[in-house]
C-alpha distance (Angstrom), angle and dihedral (degrees) to the residues before:
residue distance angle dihedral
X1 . . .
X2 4.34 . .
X3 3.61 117.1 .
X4 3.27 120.7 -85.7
X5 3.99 104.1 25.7
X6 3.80 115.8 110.8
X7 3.70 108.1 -128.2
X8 3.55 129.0 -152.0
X9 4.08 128.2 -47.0
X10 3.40 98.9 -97.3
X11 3.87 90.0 -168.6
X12 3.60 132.2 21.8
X13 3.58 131.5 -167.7
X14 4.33 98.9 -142.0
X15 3.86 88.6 172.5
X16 3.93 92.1 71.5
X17 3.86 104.8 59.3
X18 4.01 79.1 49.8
X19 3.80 93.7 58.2
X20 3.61 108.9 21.4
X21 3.68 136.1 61.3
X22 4.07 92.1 -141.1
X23 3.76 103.5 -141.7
X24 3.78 102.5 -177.2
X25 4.31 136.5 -2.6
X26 3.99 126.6 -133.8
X27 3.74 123.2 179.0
X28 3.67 112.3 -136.5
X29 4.01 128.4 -176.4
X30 3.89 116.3 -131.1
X31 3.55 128.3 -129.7
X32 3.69 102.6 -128.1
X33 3.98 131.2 -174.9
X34 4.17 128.2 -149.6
X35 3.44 121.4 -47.1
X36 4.10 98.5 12.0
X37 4.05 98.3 95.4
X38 3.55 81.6 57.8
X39 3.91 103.2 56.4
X40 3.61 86.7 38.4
X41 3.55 97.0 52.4
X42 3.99 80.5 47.3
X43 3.85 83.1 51.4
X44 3.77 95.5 -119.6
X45 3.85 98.4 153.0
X46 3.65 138.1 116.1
X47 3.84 120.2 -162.7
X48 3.66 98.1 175.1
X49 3.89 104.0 107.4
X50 4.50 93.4 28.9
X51 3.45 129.3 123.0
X52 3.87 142.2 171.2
X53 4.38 126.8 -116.2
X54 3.66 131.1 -179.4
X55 3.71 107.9 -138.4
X56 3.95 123.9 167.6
X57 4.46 90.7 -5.4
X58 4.14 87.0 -55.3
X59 3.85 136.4 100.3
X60 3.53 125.9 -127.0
X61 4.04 139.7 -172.5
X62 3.80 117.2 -130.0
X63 3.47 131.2 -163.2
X64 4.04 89.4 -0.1
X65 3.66 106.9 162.6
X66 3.83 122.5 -134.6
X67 3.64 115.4 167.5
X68 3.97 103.4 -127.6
X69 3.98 107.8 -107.5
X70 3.88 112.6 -87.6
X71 4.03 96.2 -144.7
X72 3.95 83.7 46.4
X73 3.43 114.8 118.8
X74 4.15 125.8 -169.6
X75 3.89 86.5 -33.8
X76 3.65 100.9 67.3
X77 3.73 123.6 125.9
X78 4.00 133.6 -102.0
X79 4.59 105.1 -105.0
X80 3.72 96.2 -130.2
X81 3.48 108.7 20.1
X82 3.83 121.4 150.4
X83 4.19 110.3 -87.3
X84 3.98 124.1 -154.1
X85 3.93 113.0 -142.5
X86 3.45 126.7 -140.8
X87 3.99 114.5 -130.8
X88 3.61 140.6 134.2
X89 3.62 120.9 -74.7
X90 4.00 82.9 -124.2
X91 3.61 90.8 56.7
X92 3.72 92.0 49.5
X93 3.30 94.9 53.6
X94 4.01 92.6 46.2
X95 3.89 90.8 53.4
X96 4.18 91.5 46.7
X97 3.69 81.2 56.3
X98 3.68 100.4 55.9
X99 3.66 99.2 32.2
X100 3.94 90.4 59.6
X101 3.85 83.7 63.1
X102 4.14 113.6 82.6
X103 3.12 122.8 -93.8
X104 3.78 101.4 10.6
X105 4.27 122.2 114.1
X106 3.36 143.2 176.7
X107 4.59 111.2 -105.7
X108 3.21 122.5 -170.7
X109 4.28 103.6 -144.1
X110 3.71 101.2 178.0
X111 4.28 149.6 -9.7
X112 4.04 120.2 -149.5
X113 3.27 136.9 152.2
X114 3.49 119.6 -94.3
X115 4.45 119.1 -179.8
X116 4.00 84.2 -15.1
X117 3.82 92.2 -61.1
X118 4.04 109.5 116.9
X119 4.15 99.4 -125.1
X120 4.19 125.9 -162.4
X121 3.89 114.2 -149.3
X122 3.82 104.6 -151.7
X123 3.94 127.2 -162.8
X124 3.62 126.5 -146.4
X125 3.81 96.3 -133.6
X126 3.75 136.5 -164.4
X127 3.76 117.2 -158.5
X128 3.69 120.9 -104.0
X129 3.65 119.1 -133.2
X130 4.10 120.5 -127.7
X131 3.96 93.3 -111.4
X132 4.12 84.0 46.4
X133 3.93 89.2 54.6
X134 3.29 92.6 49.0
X135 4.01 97.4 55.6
X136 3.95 87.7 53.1
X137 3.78 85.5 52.2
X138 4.11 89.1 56.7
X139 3.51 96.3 37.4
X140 4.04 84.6 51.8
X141 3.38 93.6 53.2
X142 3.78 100.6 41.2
X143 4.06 87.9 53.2
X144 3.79 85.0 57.3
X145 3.63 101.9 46.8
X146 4.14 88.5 50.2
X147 3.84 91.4 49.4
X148 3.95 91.5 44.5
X149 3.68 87.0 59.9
X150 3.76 101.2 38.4
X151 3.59 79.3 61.7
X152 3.78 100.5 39.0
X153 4.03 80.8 52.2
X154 3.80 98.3 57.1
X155 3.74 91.7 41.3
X156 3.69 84.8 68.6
């Protein structure tokens, strides 16, 4: 891939449009130790479980999952082991801000590679409620039965 294009989400966290109203998007950089670039260049992650805490005026990544490295020897890296991300001290203090209200959290939605340098995008989210869930669900489903026969139609 040329420098400079943003490839591909190698990992994307599908569980957070389903519980979060995501208000706003930063793009953060991830401090990263060993072998991890290479099992998530291999696209050995799992964002399903992560989330996002300010502690001490910086951000870090729990329960992240990076498969450890199979060619890794003695050096390889801990799974789920505790991330910092890089952001702008502006951006910091914007998402201390928010957090401090109810309801609100930091998501992480998806990791790529952008210029060679692995990248998370994280969501400032506000938690759905059940009954909220469950209108996505129907509007979901009713967007699927109109393009099923919108394409049923022009079959004919």
């Amino acid at each position: 891939m040329p420098k400079g294009q943003q490839g591909n989400a190698i990992a994307r966290n599908k569980k957070a449009n389903h519980d979060f109203f995501i208000e706003d998007t930063f793009e953060a950089g991830i401090v990263l130790q060993g072998t991890e670039i290479k099992s998530i260049r291999a696209g050995r992650v799992n964002m399903k479980d992560s989330f996002a805490r300010v502690k001490n005026g910086e951000v870090f990544l729990h329960n992240l999952h990076i498969s450890p490295y199979e060619q890794g020897n003695q050096f390889n890296h801990e799974p789920t082991r505790m991330r910092k991300l890089l952001l702008h001290k502006k951006e910091i203090n914007r998402l201390i801000g928010e957090t401090q209200q109810q309801g609100y959290s930091i998501v992480p939605l998806k990791m790529y590679i952008k210029n060679g340098v692995a990248k998370v995008l994280i969501g400032l989210g506000k938690g759905k409620k059940k009954y909220d869930k469950r209108e996505d669900l129907k509007r979901k489903q009713a967007k699927r039965d109109i393009d099923r026969a919108v394409k049923d139609s022009l079959k004919r």
